[in-house]
N, CA and C atoms as a LAMMPS dump frame, in Angstrom:
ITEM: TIMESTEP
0
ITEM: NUMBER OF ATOMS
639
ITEM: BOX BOUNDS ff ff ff
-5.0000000000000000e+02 5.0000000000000000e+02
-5.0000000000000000e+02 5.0000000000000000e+02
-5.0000000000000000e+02 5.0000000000000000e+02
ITEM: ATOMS id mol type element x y z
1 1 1 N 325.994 389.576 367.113
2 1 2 C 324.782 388.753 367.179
3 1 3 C 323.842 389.299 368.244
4 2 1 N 322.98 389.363 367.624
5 2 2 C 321.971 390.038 368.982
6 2 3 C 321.302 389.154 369.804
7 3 1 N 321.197 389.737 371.119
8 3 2 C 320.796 389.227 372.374
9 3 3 C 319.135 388.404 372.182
10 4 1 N 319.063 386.762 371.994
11 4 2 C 317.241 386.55 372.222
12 4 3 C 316.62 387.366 373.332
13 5 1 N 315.303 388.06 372.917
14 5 2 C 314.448 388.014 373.724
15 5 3 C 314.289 387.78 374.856
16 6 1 N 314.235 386.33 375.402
17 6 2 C 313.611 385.998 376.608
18 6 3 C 315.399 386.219 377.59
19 7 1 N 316.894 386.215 376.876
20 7 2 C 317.616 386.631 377.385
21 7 3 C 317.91 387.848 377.832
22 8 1 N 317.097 388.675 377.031
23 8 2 C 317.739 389.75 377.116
24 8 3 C 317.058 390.636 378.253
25 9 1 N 315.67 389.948 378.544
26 9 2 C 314.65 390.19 379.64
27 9 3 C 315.496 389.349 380.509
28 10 1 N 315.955 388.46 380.491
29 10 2 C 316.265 387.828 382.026
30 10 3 C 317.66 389.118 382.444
31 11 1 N 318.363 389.447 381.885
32 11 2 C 319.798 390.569 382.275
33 11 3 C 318.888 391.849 382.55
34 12 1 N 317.811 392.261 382.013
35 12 2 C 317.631 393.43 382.169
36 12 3 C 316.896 393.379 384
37 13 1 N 316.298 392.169 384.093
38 13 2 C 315.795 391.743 385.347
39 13 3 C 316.818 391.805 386.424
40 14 1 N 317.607 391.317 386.34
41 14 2 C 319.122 390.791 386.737
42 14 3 C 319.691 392.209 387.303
43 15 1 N 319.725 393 386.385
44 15 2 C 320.222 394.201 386.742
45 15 3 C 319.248 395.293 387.459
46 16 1 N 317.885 395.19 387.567
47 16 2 C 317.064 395.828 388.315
48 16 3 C 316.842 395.283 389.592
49 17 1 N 317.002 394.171 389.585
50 17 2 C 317.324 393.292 390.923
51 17 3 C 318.179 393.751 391.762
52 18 1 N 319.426 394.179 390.939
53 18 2 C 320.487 394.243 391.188
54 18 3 C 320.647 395.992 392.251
55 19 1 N 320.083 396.543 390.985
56 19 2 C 320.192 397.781 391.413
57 19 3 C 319.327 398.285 392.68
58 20 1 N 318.084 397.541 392.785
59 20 2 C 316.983 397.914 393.753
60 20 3 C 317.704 397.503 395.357
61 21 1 N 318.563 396.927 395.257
62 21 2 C 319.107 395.655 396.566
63 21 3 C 320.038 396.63 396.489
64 22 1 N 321.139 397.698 395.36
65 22 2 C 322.317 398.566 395.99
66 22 3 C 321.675 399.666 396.36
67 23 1 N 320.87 400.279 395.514
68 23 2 C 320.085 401.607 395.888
69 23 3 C 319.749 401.763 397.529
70 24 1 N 318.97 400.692 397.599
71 24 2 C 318.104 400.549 399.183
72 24 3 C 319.354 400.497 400.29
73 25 1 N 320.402 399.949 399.847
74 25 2 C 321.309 399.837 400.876
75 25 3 C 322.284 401.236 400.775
76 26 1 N 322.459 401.55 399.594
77 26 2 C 323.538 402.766 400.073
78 26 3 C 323.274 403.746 399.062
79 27 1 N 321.887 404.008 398.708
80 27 2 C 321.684 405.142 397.955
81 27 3 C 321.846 405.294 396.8
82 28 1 N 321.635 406.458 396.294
83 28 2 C 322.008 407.115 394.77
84 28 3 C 323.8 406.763 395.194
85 29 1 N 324.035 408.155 395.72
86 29 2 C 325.442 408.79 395.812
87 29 3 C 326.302 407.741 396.311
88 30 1 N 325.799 406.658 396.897
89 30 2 C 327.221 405.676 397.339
90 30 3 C 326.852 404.703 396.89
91 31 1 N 326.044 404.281 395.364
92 31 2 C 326.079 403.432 394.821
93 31 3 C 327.08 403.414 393.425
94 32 1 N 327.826 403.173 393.244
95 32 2 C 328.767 403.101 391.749
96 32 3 C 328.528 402.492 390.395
97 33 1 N 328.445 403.047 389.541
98 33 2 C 328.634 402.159 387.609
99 33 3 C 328.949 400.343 388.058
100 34 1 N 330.388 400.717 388.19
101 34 2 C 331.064 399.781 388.853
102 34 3 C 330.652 398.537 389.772
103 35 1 N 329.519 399.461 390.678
104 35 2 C 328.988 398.303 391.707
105 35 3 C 327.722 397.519 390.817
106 36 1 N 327.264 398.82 390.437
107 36 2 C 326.193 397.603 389.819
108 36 3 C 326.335 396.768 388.839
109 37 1 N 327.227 397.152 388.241
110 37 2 C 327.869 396.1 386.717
111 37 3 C 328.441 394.727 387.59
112 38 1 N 328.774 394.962 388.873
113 38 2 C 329.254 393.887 389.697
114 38 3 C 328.45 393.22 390.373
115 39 1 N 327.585 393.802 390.858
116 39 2 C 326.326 393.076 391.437
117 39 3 C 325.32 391.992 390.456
118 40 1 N 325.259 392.878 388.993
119 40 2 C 324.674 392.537 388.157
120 40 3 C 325.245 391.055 387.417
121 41 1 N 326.733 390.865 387.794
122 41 2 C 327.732 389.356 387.351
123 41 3 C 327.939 390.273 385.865
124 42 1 N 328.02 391.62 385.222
125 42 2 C 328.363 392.152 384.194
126 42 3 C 329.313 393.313 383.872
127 43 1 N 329.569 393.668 383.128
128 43 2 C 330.565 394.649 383.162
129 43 3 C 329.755 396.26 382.942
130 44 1 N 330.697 397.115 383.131
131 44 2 C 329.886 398.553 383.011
132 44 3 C 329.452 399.166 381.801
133 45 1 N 329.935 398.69 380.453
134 45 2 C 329.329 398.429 379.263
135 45 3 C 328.144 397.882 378.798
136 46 1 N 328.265 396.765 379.999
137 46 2 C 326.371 396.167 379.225
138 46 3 C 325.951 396.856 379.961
139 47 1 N 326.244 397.209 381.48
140 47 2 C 325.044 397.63 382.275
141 47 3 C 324.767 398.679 381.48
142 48 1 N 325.279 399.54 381.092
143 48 2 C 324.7 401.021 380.181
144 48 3 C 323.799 400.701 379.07
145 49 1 N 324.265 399.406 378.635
146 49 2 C 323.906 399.25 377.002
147 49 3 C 322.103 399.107 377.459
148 50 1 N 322.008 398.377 378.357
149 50 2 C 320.665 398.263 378.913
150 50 3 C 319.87 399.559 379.269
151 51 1 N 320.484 400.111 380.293
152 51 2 C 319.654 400.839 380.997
153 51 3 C 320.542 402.677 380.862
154 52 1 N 321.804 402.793 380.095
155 52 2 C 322.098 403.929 379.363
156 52 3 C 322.991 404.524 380.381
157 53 1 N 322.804 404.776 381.871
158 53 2 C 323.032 404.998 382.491
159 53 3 C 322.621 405.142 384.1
160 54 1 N 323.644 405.565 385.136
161 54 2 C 323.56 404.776 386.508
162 54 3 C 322.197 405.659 387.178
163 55 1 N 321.793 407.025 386.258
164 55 2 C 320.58 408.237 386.767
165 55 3 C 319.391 407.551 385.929
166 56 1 N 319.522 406.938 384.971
167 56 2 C 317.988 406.117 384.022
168 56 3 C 317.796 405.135 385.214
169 57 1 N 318.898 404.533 385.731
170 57 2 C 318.371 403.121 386.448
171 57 3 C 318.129 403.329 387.657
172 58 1 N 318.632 404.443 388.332
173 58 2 C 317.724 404.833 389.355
174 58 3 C 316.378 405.196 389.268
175 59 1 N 316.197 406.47 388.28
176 59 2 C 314.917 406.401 387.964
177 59 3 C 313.9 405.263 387.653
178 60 1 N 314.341 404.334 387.397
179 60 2 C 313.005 403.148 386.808
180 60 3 C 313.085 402.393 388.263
181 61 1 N 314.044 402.212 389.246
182 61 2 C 314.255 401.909 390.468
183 61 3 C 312.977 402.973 391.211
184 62 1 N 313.587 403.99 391.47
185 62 2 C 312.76 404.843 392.482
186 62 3 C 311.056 404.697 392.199
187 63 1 N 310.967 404.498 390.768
188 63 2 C 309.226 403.94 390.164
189 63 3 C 309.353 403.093 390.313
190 64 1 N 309.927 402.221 390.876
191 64 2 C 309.19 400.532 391.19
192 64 3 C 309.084 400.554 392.594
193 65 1 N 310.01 401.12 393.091
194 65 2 C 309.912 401.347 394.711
195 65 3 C 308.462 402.107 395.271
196 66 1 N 308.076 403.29 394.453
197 66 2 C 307.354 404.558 394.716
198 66 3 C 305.814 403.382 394.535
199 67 1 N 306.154 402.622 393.181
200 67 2 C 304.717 401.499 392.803
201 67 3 C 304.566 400.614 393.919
202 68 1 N 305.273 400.457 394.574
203 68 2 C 305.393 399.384 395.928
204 68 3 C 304.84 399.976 396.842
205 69 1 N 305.639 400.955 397.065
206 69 2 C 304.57 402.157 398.129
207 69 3 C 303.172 402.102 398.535
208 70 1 N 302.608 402.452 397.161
209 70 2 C 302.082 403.201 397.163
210 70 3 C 300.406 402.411 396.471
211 71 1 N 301.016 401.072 396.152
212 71 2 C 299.862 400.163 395.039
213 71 3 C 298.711 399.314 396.077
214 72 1 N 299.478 398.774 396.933
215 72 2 C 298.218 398.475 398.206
216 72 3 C 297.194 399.67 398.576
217 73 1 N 297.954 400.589 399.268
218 73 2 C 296.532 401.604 399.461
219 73 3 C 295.853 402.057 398.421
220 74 1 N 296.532 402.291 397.477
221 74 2 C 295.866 402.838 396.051
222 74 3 C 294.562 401.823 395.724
223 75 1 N 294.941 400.461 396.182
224 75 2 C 293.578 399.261 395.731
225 75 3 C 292.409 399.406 397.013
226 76 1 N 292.943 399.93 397.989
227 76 2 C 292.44 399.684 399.305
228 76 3 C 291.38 400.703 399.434
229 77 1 N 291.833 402.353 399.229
230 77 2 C 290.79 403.576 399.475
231 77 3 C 289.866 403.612 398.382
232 78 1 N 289.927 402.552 397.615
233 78 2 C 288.331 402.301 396.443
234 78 3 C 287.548 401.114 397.091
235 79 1 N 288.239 400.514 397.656
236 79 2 C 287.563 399.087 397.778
237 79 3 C 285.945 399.394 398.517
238 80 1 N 284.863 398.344 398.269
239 80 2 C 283.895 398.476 399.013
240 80 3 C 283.652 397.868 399.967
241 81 1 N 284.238 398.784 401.293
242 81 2 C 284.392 398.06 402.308
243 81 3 C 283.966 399.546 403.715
244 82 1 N 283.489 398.674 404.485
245 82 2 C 282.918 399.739 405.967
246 82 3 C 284.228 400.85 406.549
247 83 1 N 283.765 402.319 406.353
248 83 2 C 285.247 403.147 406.897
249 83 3 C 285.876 402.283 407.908
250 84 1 N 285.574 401.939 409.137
251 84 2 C 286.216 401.73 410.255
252 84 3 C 287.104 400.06 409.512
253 85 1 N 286.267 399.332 408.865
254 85 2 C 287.473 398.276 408.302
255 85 3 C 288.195 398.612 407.545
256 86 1 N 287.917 399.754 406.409
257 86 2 C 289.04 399.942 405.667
258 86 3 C 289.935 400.931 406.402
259 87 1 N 289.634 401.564 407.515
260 87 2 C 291.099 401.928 408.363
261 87 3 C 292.359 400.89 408.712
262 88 1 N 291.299 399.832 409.309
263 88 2 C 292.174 398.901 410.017
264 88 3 C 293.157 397.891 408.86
265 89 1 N 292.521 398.335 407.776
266 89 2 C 293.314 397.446 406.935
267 89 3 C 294.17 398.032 406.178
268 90 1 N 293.92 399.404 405.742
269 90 2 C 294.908 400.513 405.808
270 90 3 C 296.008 400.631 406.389
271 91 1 N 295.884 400.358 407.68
272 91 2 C 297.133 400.042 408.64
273 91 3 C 297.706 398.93 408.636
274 92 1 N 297.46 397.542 408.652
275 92 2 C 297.837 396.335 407.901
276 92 3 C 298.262 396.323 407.339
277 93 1 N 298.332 396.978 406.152
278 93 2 C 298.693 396.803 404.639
279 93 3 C 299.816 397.693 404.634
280 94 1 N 299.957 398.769 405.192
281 94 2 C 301.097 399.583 405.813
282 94 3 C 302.126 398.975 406.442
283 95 1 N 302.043 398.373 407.379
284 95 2 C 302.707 397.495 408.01
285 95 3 C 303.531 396.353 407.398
286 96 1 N 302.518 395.614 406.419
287 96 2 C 302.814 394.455 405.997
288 96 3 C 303.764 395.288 404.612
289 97 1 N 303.985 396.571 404.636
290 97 2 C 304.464 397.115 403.393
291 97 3 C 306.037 397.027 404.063
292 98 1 N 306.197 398.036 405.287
293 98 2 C 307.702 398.145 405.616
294 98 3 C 308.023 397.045 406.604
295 99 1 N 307.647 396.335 407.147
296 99 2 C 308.355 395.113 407.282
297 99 3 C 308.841 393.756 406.228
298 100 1 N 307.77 394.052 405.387
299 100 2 C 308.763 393.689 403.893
300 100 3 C 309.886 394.216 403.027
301 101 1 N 309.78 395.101 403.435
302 101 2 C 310.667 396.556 402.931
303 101 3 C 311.555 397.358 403.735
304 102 1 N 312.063 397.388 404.839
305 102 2 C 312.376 398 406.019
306 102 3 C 313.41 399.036 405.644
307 103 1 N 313.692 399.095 405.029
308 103 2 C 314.633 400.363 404.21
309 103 3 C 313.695 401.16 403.265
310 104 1 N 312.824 400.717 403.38
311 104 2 C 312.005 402.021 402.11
312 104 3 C 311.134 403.341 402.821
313 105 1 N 311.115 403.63 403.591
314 105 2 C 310.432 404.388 404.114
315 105 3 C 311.907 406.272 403.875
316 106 1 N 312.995 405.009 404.718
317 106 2 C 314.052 406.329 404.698
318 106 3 C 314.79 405.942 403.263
319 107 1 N 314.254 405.671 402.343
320 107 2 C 314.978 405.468 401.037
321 107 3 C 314.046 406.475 400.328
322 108 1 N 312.915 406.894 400.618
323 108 2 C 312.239 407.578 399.266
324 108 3 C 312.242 408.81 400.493
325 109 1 N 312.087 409.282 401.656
326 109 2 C 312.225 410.415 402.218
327 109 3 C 313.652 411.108 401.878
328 110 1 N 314.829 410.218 401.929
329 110 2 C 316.239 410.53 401.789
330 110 3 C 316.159 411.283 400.022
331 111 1 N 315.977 409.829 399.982
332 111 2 C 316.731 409.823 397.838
333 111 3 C 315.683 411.502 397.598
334 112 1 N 314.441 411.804 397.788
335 112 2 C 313.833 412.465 396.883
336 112 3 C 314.358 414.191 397.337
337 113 1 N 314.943 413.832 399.084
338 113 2 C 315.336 414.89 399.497
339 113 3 C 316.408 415.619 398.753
340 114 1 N 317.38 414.57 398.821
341 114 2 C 319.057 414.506 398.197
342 114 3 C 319.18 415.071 396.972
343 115 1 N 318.04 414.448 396.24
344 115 2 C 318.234 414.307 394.861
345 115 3 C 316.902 415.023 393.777
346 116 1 N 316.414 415.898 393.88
347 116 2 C 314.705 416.267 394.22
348 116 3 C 314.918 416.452 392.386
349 117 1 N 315.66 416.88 391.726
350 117 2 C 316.217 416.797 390.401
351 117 3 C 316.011 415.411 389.551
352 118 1 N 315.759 414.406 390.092
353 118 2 C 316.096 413.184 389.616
354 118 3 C 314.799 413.19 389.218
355 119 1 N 313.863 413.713 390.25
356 119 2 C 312.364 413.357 389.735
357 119 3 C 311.331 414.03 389.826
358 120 1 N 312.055 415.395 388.978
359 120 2 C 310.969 416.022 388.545
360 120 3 C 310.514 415.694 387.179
361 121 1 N 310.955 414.726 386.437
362 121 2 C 310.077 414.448 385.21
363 121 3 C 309.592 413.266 385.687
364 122 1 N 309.423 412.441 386.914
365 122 2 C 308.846 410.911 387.198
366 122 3 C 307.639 411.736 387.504
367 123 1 N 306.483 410.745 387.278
368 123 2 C 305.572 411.237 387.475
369 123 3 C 304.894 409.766 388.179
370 124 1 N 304.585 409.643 389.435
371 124 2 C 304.259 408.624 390.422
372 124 3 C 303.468 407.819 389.982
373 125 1 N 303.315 407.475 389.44
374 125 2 C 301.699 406.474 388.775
375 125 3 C 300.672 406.353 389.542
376 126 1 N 301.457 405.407 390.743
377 126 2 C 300.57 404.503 391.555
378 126 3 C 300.517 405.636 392.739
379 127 1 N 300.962 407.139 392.908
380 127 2 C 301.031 407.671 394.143
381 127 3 C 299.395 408.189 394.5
382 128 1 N 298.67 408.043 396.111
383 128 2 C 297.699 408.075 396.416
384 128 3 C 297.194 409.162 396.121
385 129 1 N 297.985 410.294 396.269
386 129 2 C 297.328 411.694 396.468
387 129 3 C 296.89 412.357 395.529
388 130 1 N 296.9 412.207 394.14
389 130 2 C 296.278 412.759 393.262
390 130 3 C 295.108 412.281 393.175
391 131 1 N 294.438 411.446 392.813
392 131 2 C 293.226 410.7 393.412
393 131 3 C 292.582 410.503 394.727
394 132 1 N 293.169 410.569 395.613
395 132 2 C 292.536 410.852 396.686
396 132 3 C 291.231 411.711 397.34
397 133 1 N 291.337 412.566 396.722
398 133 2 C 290.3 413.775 396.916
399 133 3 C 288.852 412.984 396.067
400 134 1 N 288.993 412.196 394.842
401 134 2 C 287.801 411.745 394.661
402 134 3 C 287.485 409.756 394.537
403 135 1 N 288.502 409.437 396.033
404 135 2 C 288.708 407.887 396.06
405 135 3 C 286.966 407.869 396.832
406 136 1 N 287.04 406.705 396.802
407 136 2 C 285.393 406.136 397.788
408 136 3 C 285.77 406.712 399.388
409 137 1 N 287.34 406.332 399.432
410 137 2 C 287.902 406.299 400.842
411 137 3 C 287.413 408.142 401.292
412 138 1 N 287.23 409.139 400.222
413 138 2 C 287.506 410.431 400.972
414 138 3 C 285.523 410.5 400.722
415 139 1 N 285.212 409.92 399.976
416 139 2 C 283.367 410.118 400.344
417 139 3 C 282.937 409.824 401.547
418 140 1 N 283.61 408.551 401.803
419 140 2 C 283.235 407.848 403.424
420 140 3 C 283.611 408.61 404.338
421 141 1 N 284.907 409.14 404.218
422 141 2 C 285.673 410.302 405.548
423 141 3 C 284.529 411.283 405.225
424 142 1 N 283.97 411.749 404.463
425 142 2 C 283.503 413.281 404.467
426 142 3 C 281.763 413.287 404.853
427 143 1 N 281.163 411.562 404.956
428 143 2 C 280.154 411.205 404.853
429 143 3 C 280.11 411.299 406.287
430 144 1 N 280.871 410.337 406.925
431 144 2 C 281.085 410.383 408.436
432 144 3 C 281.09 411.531 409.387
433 145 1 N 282.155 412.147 408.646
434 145 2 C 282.236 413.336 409.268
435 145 3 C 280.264 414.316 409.754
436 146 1 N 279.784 414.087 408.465
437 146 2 C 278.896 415.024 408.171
438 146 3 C 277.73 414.34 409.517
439 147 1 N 277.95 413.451 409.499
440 147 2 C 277.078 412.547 410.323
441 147 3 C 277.733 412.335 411.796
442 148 1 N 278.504 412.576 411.664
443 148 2 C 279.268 413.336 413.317
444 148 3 C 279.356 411.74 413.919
445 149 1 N 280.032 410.596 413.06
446 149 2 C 280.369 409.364 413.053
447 149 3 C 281.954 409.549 413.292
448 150 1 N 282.316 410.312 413.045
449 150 2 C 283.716 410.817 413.31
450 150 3 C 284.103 411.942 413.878
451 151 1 N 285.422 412.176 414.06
452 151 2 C 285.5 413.907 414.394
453 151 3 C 285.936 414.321 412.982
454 152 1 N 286.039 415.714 412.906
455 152 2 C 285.72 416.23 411.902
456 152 3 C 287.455 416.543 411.189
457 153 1 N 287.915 414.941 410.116
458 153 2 C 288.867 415.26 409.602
459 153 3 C 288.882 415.017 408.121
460 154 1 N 290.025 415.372 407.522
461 154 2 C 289.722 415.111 406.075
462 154 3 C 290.703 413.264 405.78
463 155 1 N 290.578 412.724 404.498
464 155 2 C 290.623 411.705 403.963
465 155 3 C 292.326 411.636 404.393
466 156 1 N 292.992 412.939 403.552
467 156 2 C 294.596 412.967 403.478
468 156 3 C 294.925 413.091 404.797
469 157 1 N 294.426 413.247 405.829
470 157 2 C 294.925 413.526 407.093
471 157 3 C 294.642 412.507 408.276
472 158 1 N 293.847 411.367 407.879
473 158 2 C 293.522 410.18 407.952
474 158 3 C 294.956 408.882 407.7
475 159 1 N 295.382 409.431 406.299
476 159 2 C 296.366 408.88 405.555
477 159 3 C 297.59 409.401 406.309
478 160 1 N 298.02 410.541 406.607
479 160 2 C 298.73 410.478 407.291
480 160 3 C 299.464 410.296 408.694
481 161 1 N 298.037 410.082 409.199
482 161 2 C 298.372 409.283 410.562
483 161 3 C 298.691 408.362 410.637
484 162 1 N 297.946 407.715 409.412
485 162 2 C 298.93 405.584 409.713
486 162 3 C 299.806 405.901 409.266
487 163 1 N 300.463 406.77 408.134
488 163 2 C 301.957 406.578 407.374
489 163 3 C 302.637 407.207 408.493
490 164 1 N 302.203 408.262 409.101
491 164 2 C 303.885 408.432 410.271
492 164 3 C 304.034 408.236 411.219
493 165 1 N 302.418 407.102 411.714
494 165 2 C 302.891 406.465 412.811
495 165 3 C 303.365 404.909 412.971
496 166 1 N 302.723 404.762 411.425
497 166 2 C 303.821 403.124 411.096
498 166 3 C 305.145 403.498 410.6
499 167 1 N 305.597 404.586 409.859
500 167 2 C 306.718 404.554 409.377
501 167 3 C 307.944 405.216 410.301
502 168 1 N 307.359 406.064 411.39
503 168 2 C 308.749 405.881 412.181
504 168 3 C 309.808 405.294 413.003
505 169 1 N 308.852 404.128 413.594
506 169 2 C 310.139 402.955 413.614
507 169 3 C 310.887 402.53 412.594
508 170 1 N 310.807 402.771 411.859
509 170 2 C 311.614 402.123 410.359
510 170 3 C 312.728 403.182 410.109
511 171 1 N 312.062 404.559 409.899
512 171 2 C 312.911 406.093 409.615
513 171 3 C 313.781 406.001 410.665
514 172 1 N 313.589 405.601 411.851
515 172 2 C 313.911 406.177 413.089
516 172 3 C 314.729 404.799 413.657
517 173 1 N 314.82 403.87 413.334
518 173 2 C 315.51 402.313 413.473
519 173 3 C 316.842 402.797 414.036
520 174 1 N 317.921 403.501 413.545
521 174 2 C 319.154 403.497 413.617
522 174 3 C 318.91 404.238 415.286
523 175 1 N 318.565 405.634 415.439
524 175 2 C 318.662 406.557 416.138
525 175 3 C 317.841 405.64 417.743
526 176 1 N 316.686 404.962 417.025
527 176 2 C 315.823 404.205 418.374
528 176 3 C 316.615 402.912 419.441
529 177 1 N 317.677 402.002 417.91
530 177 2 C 318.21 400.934 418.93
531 177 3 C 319.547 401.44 419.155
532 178 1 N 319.954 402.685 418.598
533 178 2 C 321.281 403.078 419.576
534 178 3 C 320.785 403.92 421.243
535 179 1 N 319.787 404.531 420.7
536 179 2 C 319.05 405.505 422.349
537 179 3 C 318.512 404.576 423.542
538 180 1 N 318.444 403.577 422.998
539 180 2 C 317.8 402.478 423.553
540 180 3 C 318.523 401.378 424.449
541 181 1 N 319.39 400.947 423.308
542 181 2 C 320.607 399.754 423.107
543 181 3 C 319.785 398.901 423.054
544 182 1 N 318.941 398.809 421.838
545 182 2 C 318.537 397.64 421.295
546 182 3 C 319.168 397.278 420.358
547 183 1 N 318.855 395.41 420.177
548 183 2 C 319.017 394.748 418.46
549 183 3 C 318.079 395.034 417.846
550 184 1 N 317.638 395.073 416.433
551 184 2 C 316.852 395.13 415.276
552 184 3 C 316.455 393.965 415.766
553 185 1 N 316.638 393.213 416.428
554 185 2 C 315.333 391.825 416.813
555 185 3 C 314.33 392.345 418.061
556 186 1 N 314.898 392.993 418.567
557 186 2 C 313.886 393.469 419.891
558 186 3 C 313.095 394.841 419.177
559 187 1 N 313.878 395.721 418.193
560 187 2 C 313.088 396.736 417.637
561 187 3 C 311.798 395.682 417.362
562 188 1 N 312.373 394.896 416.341
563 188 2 C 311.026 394.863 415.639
564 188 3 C 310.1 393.463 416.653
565 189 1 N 310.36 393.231 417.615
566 189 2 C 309.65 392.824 418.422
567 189 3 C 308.299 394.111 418.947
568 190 1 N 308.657 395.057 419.897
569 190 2 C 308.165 396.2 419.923
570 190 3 C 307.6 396.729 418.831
571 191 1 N 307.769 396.372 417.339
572 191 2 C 306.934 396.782 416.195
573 191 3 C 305.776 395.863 415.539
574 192 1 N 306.259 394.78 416.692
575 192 2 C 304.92 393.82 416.193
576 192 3 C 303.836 393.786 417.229
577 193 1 N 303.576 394.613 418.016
578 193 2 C 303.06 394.668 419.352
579 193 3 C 302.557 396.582 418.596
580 194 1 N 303.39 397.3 418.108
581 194 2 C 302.96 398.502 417.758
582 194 3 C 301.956 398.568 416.97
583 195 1 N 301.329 397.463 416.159
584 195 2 C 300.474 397.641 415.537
585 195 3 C 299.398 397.553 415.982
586 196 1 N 299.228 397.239 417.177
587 196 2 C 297.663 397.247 417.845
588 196 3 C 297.753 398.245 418.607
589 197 1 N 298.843 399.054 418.676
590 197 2 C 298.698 400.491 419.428
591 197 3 C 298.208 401.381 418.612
592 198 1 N 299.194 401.026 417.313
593 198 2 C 298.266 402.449 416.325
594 198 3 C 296.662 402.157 416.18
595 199 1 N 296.344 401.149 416.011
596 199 2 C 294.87 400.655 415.675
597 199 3 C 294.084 401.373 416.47
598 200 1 N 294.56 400.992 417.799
599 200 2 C 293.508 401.817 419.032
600 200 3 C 293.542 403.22 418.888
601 201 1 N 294.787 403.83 418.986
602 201 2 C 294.903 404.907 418.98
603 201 3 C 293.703 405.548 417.919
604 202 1 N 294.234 405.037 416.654
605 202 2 C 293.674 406.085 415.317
606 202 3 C 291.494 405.655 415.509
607 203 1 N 291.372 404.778 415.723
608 203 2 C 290.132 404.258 415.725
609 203 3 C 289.638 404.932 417.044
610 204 1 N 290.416 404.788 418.318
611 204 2 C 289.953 406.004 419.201
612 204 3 C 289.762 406.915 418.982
613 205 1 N 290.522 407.758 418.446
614 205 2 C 290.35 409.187 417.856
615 205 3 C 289.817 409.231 417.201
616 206 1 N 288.964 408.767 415.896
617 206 2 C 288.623 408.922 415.196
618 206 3 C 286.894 408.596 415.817
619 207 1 N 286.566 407.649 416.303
620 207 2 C 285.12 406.9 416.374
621 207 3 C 285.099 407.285 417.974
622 208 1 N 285.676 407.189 418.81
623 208 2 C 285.401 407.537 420.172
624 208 3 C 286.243 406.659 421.554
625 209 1 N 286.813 406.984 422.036
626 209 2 C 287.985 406.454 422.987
627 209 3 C 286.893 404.69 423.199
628 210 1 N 285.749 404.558 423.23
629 210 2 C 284.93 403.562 424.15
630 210 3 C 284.968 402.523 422.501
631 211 1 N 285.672 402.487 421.508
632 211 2 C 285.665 401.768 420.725
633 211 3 C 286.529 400.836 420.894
634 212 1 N 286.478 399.622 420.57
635 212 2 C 287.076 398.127 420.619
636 212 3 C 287.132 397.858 419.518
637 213 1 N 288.677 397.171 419.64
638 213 2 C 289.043 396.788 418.227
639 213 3 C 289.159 395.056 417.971
C-alpha cells in the first residue's frame, strides 16, 4: 500500500531533520546508515527507500546548509540600502547566522575539505560569489571607491572580512576555550561584545578611523 502524500512528506522531513542535527554534530564519516535510520525513529530500509542513500542525503543536507549560509547576504548585497548600512547589516546578519548555527561555519570548511568529491556535481544555488561581481553591493564598493569614499577595495574582499572575522570564534571555539579555560558561556559572552568590535574595525578601515558607529 503506498505511503499518502502528506505522510510521506512528513518522514521525508523527519529524516532531513534528522540527518542535518547528525551531520552537524559528527560529520559525513562518523555519521552511520544505522544512526540515521535511528535518529529518524526508522529502519535502514526506509531511510534508503527515501533518500537512496547515506552520500544523496548528505548531499541535499550540505544544500540546505550551504542555502542557510549563504540566503541572507544573497538578499542583503541587492537590497537598496546606503553602503555604510548595508555593511553593518552584513555583519548582523552574519552573526545572527552562526549563533543560530554554531557548528556551521567548521561543518562546510571541514565536510567540503574531507570530502571535496561529494560536491563537485552540487552546484550552490544560493552561494554569493557568482553574482557578486554584478550585485548593487559591488556597484556601491566600486562607486565609493572611485569617489575616494573608501579606500580602495573590491566588493569580495569586503565580504571577506566580515566572514573571517565573525566566523572564527565559531571555527576556532574548541582550540579558544581550551587556550583560554573558558565555558562556551563566557566564549560566547566575548562574542556578543565582538560584534561591535568588528563593526568599528571594518567601518574604520573602510570610511576613516574618525567614523562612529
Amino acid at each position: 500500500m503506498k505511503e499518502p502524500a502528506a505522510s510521506a512528506q512528513s518522514t521525508e522531513e523527519r529524516i532531513r531533520q534528522a540527518a542535518r542535527r547528525l551531520f552537524l554534530e559528527k560529520g559525513y564519516d562518523g555519521t552511520t546508515s544505522r544512526d540515521l535510520a535511528e535518529a529518524s525513529g526508522l529502519n535502514v530500509s526506509m531511510t534508503n527507500y527515501y533518500f537512496r542513500s547515506k552520500e544523496k542525503l548528505f548531499q541535499l543536507t550540505f544544500q540546505d546548509l550551504h542555502r542557510i549560509q549563504f540566503a541572507k547576504l544573497n538578499s542583503l548585497v541587492n537590497q537598496d540600502l546606503p553602503l555604510r548600512e548595508k555593511i553593518l547589516q552584513l555583519i548582523e546578519a552574519e552573526y545572527e547566522l552562526v549563533v543560530e548555527n554554531p557548528d556551521l561555519p567548521l561543518f562546510i570548511m571541514h565536510e567540503m575539505r574531507r570530502h571535496p568529491d561529494l560536491f563537485v556535481e552540487q552546484t550552490p544555488v544560493s552561494s554569493p560569489y557568482p553574482s557578486l561581481q554584478e550585485s548593487v553591493f559591488a556597484r556601491q564598493v566600486a562607486e565609493a571607491v572611485a569617489s575616494k569614499e573608501i579606500k580602495p577595495v573590491s566588493a569580495l574582499q569586503i565580504i571577506m572580512m566580515i566572514v573571517s572575522n565573525v566566523h572564527y570564534p565559531f571555527v576556532g571555539k574548541a582550540a579558544i576555550t581550551h587556550a583560554l579555560r573558558m565555558t562556551n558561556a563566557e566564549l560566547m559572552d566575548v562574542v556578543s561584545q565582538h560584534q561591535q568590535v568588528v563593526k568599528d574595525m571594518i567601518i574604520g578601515y573602510l570610511f576613516g578611523a574618525e567614523q562612529k558607529i
